[in-house]
C-alpha positions, 0 to 999 in steps of 0.5 A: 493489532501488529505490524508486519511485512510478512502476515503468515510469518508472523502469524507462526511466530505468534503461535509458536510463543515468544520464544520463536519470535511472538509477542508476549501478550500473545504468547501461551494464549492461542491459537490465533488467527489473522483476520484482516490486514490493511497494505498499500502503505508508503513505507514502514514508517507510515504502517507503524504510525497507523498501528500506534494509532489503532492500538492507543486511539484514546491517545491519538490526536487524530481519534479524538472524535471517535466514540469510546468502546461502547460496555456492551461493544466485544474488542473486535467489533471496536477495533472494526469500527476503529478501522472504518474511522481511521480509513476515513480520516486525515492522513490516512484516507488519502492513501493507496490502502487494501482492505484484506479480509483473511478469513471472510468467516470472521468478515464484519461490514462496516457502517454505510457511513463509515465505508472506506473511500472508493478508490480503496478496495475490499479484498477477500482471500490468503496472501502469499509470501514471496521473497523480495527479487531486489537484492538479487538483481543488485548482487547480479548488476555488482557481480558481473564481469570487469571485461566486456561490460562496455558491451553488456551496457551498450546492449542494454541501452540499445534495447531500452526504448527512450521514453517521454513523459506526455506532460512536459515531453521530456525524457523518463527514466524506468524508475520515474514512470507512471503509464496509464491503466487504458490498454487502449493509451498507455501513456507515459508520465513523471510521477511528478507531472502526473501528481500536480496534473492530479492535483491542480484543483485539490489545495493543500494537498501533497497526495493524488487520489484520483485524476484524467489521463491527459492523453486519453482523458481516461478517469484513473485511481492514484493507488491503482497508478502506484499498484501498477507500478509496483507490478501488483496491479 
């Protein structure tokens, strides 16, 4: 159980040793195998925190209803039943997560009364490393030409279409957009208004799941919102 943004990287690492990177508790003991991730976390800090848990649940306060390892039960089938609670439990089980099985050989069904919520899908299949296009286009924007920019950003704002949210009908920047997943409406909103929209009759939560569209009515998943904005939707 690790943490890492690159899995086929990381895998390498592991089986090349420590000294390429690896982990010492794995290194000299392979070869290993990755079998399944979990993505779709909000940031780094949110992963890291969900892999101390699945790795310590005798000392998260968030598993103490979770039975101890059963003598006759292998680590594997364990960490799997670890998984199912974890992504049925608070905070976790409101988050956008992909379960991805990287090797369906090794896939293991989880209990009927542990199945992950619905709007987290079960995936199967290799991911594929990409580099991030972020600091391209930042060293781009930074290195374009003193003379002429004027222009340039006037060709730009030309071509931009003013957008506005269909809740509060002001105007959306690019970076504050959510649209709708039905072809047929595509309507635009600020993440803001679409979340408390989503959340109207959910008390004391900060995170959407799922909601209607209020232009099409259309019942829409909050992770496949986040999965379309990101471009991996």
């Amino acid at each position: 159980i690790g943490f890492t943004v690159d899995p086929n990287r990381r895998i390498t690492q592991h089986n090349k040793g420590k000294h390429a990177g690896g982990a010492w508790r794995t290194s000299n003991r392979g070869p290993w195998e990755m079998v399944l991730i979990v993505h779709g976390f909000p940031n780094d800090i949110s992963a890291l925190r969900f892999e101390w848990s699945w790795q310590h649940p005798a000392r998260s306060r968030r598993l103490r209803h979770v039975p101890a390892k059963k003598s006759r039960e292998k680590t594997y089938e364990f960490c799997i039943r670890l998984l199912a609670n974890m992504l049925n439990t608070e905070p976790w089980v409101r988050l956008p997560l992909t379960v991805r099985w990287l090797k369906p050989e090794y896939e293991i069904s989880f209990p009927h009364s542990l199945a992950p919520p619905l709007h987290m899908p079960i995936v199967h299949g290799p991911v594929k490393s990409v580099k991030s296009a972020t600091t391209t286009s930042k060293t781009a924007v930074a290195s374009a030409p003193e003379n002429g920019g004027e222009g340039a950003a006037g060709e730009m704002e030309n071509n931009d279409q003013v957008l506005f949210c269909n809740i509060c009908f002001k105007t959306v920047s690019s970076g504050e957009k959510m649209e709708c997943l039905n072809v047929r409406c595509g309507a635009i909103s600020h993440i803001i208004c679409l979340s408390q929209c989503f959340l109207a009759k959910e008390d004391n939560q900060m995170l959407p799941v799922e909601g209607t569209c209020v232009t099409c009515e259309c019942v829409l998943q909050w992770g496949d919102l986040v999965r379309k904005k990101n471009g991996c939707y």
